[in-house]
C-alpha positions as CSV (number, residue, x, y, z in Angstrom):
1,X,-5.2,-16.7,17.2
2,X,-3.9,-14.3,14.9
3,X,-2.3,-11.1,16.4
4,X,-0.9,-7.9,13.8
5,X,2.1,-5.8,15.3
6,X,5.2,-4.2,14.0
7,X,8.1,-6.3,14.3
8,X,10.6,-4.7,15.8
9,X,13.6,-6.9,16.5
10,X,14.8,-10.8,16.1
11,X,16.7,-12.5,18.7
12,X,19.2,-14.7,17.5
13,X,17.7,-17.6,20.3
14,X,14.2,-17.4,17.3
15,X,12.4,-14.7,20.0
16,X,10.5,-11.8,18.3
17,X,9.7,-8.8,19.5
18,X,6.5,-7.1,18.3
19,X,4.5,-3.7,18.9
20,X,1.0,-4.2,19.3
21,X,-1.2,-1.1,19.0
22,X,-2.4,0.0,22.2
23,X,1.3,-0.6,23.9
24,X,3.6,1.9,24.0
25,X,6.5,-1.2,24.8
26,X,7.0,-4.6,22.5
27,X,6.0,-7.7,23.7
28,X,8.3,-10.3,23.1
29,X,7.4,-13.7,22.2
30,X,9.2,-17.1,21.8
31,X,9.7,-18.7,19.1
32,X,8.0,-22.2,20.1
33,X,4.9,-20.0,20.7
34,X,4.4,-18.6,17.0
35,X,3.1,-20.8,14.0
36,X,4.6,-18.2,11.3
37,X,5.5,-14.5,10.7
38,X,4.1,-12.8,7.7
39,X,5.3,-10.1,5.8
40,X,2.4,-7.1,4.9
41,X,1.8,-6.6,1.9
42,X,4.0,-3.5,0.5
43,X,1.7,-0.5,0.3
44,X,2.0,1.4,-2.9
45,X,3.8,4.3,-3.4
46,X,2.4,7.6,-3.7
47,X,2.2,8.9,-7.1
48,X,4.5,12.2,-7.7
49,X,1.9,15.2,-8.3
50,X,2.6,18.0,-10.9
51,X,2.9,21.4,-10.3
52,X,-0.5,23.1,-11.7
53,X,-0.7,24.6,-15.0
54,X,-2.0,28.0,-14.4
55,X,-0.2,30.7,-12.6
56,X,-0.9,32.0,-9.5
57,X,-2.2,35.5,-9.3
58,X,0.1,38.3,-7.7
């Protein structure tokens, strides 16, 4: 089963805690009870927009 949530903390003891959407609280799991964690993919970021090149009227 695959399941996509935020990580939001590590345990040193290998548990991971995870928002799910839908929960307002993380779920924690154990670390016996996940195959692998995978990093997302970094979104890119947004490109810096220029001012226009016309005036605007007064």
């Amino acid at each position: 089963m695959k399941i996509e949530g935020k990580v939001s903390r590590v345990w040193p003891n290998g548990r991971v805690s995870i928002y799910l959407p839908g929960l307002d609280y993380p779920v924690t799991l154990d670390a016996e009870d996940l195959d692998e964690v995978v990093k997302a993919p970094k979104e890119p970021a947004a490109r810096n927009r220029r001012k226009p090149l016309y005036d605007k009227p007064t």
